[in-house]
N, C-alpha and C positions, 0 to 999 in steps of 0.2 A: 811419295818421293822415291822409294826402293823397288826397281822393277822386278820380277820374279824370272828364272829360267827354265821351262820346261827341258831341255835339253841338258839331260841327266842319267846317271844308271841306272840301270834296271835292276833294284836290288831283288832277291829270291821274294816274291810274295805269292800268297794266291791269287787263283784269275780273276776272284770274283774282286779281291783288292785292287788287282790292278782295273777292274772293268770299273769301279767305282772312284776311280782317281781319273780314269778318260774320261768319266762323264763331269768329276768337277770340271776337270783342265777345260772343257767345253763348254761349261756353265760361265767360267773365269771370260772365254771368246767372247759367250755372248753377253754378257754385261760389258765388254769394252766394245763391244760394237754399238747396245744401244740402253747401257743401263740395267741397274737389277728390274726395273720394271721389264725390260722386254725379253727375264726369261718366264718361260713356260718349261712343260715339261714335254712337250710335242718338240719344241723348238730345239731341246737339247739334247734329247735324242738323237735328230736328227742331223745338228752336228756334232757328234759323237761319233755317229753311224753306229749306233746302236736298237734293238724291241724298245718300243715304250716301256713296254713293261719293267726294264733295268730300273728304271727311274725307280717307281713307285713299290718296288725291291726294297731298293738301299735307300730312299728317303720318305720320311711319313707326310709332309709338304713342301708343297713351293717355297715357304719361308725355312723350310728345314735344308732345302738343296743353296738357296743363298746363303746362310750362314754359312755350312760348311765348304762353301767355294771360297766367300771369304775369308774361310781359318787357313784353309791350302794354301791359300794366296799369301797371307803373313808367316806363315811357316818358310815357305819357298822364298819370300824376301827376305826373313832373318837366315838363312841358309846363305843365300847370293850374298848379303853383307858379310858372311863370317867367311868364305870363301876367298873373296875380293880381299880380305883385312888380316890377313893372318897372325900378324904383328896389332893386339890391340890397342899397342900404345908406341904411335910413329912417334920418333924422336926428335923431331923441329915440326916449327909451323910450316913448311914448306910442304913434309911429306902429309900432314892433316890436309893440308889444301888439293893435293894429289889425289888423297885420297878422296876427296868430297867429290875431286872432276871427274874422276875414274867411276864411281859409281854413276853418276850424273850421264856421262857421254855414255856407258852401256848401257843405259835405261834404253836413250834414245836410240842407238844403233843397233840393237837387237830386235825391239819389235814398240816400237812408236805408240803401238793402240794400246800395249798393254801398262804404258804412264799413264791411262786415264783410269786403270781399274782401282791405285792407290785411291784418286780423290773420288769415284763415286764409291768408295766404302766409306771414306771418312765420313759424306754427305749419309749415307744408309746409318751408319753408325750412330748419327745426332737420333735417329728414330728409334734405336736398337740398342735396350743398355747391356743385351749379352754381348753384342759383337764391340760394343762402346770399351763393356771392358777389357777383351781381350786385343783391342790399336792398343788402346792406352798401355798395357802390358807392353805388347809392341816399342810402344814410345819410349816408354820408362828403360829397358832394355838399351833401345838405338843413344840413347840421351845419357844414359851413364857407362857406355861404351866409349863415344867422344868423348867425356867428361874427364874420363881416364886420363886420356891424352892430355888435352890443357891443361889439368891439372899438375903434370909431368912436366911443362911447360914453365908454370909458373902463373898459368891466371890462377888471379883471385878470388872467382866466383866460377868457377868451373861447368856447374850446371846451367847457370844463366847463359853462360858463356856457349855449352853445347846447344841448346834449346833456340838460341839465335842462330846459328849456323845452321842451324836445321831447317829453320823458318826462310830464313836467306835460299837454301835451295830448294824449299818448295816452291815458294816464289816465282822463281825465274822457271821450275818445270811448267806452275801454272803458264807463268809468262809464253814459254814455247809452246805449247799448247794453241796456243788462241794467235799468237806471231810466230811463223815460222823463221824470220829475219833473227830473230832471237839468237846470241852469239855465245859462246862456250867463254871465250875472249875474256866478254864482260861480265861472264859470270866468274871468272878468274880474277878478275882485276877487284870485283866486289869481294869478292871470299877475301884475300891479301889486305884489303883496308877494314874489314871489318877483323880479322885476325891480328892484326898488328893494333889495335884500339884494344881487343878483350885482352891482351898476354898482358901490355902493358898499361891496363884498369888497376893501378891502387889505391885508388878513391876510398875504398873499405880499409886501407891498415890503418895499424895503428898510429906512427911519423904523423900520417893526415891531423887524425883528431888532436895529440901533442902541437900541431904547429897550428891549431884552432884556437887553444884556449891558451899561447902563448900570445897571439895575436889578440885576441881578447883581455887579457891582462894587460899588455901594452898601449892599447887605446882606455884602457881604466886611468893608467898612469898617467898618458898624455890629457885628459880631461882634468885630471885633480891640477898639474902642473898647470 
């Protein structure tokens, strides 16, 4: 769902840190070009423009270079979200909605391929219970950062409430993905009806259950009568 930004400071590091974060950033390309299956260590090298040899340097396998492409990868999306959200807890459902579009429209207009790196981690991830746990970390994180919010608001179930909207925008990224017709519009128009249904879910208070078993007592009555 959260696309990443390479386009960043260069904070003071070493070379060989920096030489080792080119070859994720590359590792990251070529998985959004054709999948973790289609890196190699020849292949990301060479978009790197780096020796083979770097590779087999700083990582002890192939399955050691995709994890840690995929850890960059969720680090630089929890960065992009905390960046974009400064205010953890926008004050109306408007600005949470805002906020869901704003991330959603720079996914897509910054760099398109790299919406697809989100879902082929989750797919690696079902095979992978290290990198499994640390999306899920991820998620738990993304999930009670919105949570905040509606809770703020006034839903009821906060977490349900986050965990839906979340789902609502992966959704419609899958959706754009495979339909480029796919509309910002209507993913506005759904965020707004699914938003005004969680704030105002009181299904769970208590008035509810009080006006259950007053209704229950009163059809007792009406049967004795």
């Amino acid at each position: 769902m959260y696309n990443m930004l390479f386009k960043r400071e260069v904070k003071a590091r070493s070379s060989a840190e920096v030489r080792r974060n080119e070859i994720l950033e590359a590792a990251i390309r070529v998985v959004a070009d054709g999948g973790p299956d289609a890196i190699t260590f020849r292949r990301v090298a060479d978009r790197a423009n780096v020796p083979l040899g770097s590779l087999t340097y700083h990582f002890e396998s192939r399955e050691d270079l995709v994890r840690e492409a995929f850890r960059l990868y969720l680090a630089e999306a929890a960065r992009f979200v905390s960046d974009l959200g400064s205010d953890p807890k926008p004050h109306s459902a408007e600005k949470v909605v805002e906020f869901l579009l704003e991330i959603t429209r720079r996914e897509f207009a910054d760099d398109p391929a790299m919406v697809q790196v989100e879902y082929e981690l989750i797919v690696y991830a079902a095979r992978d219970p290290e990198i499994a746990r640390e999306f899920n970390a991820y998620e738990r994180w993304m999930e009670a950062r919105l949570a905040a919010s509606l809770e703020a608001l006034g839903a009821p179930r906060p977490m349900d409430a986050s965990r839906t909207l979340i789902d609502l925008v992966r959704g419609f990224e899958l959706e754009r993905l495979t339909h480029t017709g796919a509309q910002f519009e209507d993913l506005e128009r759904r965020l707004r009806l699914v938003m005004e249904a969680l704030i105002n879910d009181r299904q769970s208070s208590a008035p509810t259950g009080r006006q259950a078993r007053r209704a229950r007592a009163s059809n007792r009555r009406g049967s004795v009568s």
